[in-house]
N, C-alpha and C positions, 0 to 999 in steps of 0.2 A: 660505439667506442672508437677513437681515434687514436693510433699509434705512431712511436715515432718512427719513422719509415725513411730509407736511403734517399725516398724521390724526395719527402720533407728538407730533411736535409740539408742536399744539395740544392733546394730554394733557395733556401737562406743565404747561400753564398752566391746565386746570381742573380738575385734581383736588389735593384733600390733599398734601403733599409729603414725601416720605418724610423721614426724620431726615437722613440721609446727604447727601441731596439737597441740605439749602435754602442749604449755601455757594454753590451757583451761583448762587443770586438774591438771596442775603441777605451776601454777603462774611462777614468776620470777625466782624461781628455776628450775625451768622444764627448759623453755627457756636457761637458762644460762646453763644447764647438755646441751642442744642438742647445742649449742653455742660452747661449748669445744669439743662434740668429733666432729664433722664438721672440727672444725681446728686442730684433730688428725687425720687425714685423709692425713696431710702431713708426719704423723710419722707411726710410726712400729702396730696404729692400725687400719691400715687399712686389717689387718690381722683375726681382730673380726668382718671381713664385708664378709656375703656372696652372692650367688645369690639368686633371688628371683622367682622362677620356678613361668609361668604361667599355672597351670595343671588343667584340668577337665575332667571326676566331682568330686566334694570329695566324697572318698571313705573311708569308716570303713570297719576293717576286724578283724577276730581273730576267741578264741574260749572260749567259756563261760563255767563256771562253771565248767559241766559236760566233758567238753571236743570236744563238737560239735561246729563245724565252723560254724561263719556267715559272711556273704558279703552281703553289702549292699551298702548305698549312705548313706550323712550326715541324708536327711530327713526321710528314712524309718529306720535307726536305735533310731529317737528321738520321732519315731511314738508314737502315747496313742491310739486311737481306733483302731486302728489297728495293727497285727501282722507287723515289717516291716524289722526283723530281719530273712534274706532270709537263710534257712539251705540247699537249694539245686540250681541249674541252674533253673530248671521250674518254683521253687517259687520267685526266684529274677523275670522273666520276668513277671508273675504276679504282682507280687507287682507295677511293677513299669507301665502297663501296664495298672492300675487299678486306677492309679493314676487320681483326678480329677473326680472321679467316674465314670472314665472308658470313659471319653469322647475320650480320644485320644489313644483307644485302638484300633482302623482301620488306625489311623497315617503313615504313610510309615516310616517318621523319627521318629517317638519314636519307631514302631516295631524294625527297624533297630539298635536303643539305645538299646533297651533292648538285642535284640542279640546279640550284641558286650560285653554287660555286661556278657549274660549267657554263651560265649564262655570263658570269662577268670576266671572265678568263679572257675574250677578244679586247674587253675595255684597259683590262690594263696591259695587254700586248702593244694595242697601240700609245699607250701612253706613252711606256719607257721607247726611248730615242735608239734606234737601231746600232747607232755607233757606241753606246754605253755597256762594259762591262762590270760586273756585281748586283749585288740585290739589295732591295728594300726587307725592312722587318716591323713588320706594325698590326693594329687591330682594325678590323674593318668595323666601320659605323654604320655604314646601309649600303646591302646592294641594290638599292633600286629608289628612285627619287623620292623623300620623305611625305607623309600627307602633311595636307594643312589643316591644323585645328586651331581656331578663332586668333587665325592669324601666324601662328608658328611654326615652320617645319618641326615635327614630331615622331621621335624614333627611339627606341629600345634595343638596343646592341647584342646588350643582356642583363644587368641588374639593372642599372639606372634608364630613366625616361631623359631625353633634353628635349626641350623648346627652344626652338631659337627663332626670335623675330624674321618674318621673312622679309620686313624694310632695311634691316639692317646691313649691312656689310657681308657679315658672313651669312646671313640667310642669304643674299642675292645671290653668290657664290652658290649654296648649295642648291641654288632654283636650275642653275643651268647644269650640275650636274646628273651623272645616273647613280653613281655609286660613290659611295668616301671612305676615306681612310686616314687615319693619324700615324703617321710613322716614326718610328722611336733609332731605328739604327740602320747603317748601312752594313753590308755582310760579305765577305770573300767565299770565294766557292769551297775552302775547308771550313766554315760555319766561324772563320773568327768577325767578331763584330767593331765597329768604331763607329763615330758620332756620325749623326746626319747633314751632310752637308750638300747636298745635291738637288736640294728642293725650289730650285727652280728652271730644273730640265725637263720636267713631265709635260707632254705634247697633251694640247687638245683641253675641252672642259669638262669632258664625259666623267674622268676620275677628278676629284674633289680631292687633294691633298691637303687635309686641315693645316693651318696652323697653330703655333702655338697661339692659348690663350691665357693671357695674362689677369692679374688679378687686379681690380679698379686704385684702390688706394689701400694706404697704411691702416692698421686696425690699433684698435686700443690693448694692452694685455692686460695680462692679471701678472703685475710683478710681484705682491706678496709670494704668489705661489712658486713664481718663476726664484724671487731673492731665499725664500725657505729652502729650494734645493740646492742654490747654488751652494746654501753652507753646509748642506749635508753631501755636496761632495766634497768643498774642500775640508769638512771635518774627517773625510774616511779617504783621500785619497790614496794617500800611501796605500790603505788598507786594502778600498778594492783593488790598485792594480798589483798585489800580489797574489789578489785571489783570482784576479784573473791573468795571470802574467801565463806567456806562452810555454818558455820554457818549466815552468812549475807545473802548468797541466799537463806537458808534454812527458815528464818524470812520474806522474801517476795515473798515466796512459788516458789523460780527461783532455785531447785536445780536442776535444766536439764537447765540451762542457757549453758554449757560446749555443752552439745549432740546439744542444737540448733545450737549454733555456726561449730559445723561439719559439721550441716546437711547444710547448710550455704555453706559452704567453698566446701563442695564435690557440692550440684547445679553450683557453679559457674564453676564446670569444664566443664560444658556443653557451657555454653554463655563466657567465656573467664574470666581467672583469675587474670582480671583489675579491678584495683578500688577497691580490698578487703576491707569491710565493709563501704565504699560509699552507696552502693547501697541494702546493710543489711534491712531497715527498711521499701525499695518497697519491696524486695523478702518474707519478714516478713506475709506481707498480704497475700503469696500465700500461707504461713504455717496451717496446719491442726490442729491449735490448737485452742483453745478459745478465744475469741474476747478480755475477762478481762485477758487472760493471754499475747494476743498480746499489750495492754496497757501497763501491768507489765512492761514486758520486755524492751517497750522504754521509761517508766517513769526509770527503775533502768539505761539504760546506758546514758540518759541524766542527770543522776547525778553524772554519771564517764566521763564526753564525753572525757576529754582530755586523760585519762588513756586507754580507749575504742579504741580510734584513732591512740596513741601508741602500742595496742596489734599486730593492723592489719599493724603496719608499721614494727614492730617485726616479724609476719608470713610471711613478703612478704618479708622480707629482707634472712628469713631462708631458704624460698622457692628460694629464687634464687641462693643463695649459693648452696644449696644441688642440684639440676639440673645442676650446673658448675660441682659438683662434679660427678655425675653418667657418666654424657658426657663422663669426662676423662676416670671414670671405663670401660664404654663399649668401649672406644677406643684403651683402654691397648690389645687387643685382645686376648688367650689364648683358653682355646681348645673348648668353648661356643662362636657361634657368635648369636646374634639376632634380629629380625626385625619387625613391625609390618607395614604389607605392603611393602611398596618400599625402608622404613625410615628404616635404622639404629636405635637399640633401642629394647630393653624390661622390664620388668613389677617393675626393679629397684633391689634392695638390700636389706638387712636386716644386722642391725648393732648391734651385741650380745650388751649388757651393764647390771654391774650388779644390775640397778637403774629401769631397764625396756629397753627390747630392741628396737630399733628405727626403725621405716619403711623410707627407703630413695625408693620412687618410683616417677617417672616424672608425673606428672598429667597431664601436657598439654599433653602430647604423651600418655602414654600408660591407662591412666585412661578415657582418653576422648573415645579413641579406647574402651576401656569394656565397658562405659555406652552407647554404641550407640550398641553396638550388641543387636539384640531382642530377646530374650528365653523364 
């Protein structure tokens, strides 16, 4: 059974937001912004779509202040009682070694983790450029140069498999390196983050700094289903954004009405993504939150029900567009193949926009796959 949990939560407000997702925080407008680029997906911008690397673990890197490198993981560099900013190979396998205090310090697989981590710790020392202050924030691909099967550099991060042509462009690139990495943001030494722009300082070909990759061409949609939602928002707009208006949740103590409903929407990837908000008000009782707040919350949408029942006929209509649409992305083929398992398929796309950029990833496929892996 999965609850809704502070760590849940506070996701939802820092990552990417799925397509599906952003009527909870964005009302009718939201909807209708991810509404239009879906169906520019048959035009020239499908150009602001790229891939969406499954890599782990996130890794931070750089050099602080004084000019000393650190290499770490997301959680030892956001550590508080602890040191978790590793300046050497020894104290990275420590750290991480120590973790959980030190339970799984006889581990086979976390010794093994941590080796893997204190072998690449010199490579990307020397990458970053001695004179550069801040850090990198991204997911590693492979620490160590990928095999070749009939033809393809082939690697597993963690859900998804990629193939990637070794004649091609980016296979060449990953032939000369040891280790690769996709990096999503730059970071200051209080952990605030801003866009990547620095990517073409890294010394040497040992680290492989992917780039972005882009999606080949325009696809076809499904507008029946795209034009049916657009008029079921603007037939309820008024309506949803009262039922979601800030100040009106904020007067019936429901300003995390939006995070529930994720936490909501991401459980149902487990039991199947039928019936979207049918079945809202069982799954409600398995929520981790207060008995007077699980009241709240179905005394406030039974006084929206019909706007409430259009939100979830809105997400399931965006959700099936956007899944038509990735299909076609991965079947354009180009010099990324991917899979998870036997299936065709990986961890979806990322659609720049300059309103917020939009997560297009398959949930029945590839999200179902991550939340059943055990870590």
């Amino acid at each position: 059974m999965r609850y809704v949990e502070f760590k849940v939560l506070k996701e939802a407000e820092a990552r990417i937001q799925h397509a599906e997702d952003i009527i909870f925080w964005e009302g009718s407008a939201g909807a209708m912004r991810v509404l239009q680029s879906l169906r520019n997906m048959a035009k020239d911008d499908h150009k602001n779509v790229t891939l969406k690397w499954d890599g782990s673990p996130a890794l931070i890197f750089g050099r602080d202040e004084n000019g000393q490198f650190i290499f770490t993981d997301k959680g030892g560099f956001t550590a508080v009682k602890t040191d978790g900013r590793a300046k050497s190979p020894d104290q990275l396998k420590d750290i991480l070694l120590s973790r959980s205090g030190g339970k799984l310090r006889d581990d086979p697989g976390r010794i093994a983790f941590a080796d893997k981590m204190g072998t690449i710790f010199s490579l990307y020392e020397k990458a970053v450029p001695k004179d550069y202050r801040g850090y990198f924030k991204g997911d590693l691909l492979y620490y160590t140069t990928p095999e070749v099967k009939d033809g393809h550099y082939t690697f597993t991060p963690q859900t998804v498999t990629y193939n990637i042509d070794t004649k091609g462009d980016l296979g060449k690139r990953i032939g000369q390196s040891i280790t690769g990495i996709v990096i999503h943001r730059e970071v200051d030494d209080k952990g605030n983050e801003g866009p990547f722009t620095n990517n073409n300082i890294f010394r040497g070909k040992e680290v492989f700094v992917v780039p972005s990759v882009t999606t080949v061409a325009p696809v076809e949609v499904d507008t029946t289903v795209l034009d049916n939602a657009t008029a079921v928002v603007k037939q309820n707009a008024q309506g949803l954004d009262a039922m979601l208006d800030k100040p009106s949740l904020s007067a019936k103590q429901l300003t995390d009405l939006p995070k529930i409903f994720y936490a909501y929407i991401n459980s149902k990837v487990d039991t199947g993504l039928d019936n979207l908000g049918g079945d809202f008000s069982k799954w409600l009782q398995t929520a981790k939150i207060s008995e007077k707040k699980k009241a709240n919350v179905l005394a406030y949408i039974k006084e929206h029900m019909d706007h409430y029942k259009a939100m979830w006929n809105i997400v399931t209509a965006i959700m099936q567009a956007k899944d038509d649409i990735i299909a076609k992305f991965d079947g354009q083929g180009g010099d990324v193949k991917q899979s998870i398992g036997d299936q065709p398929g990986g961890e979806g796309y990322v659609l720049a926009d300059p309103q917020g950029d939009i997560k297009l990833v398959p949930r029945k496929t590839f999200s179902a796959a991550n939340r059943a892996v055990e870590r």
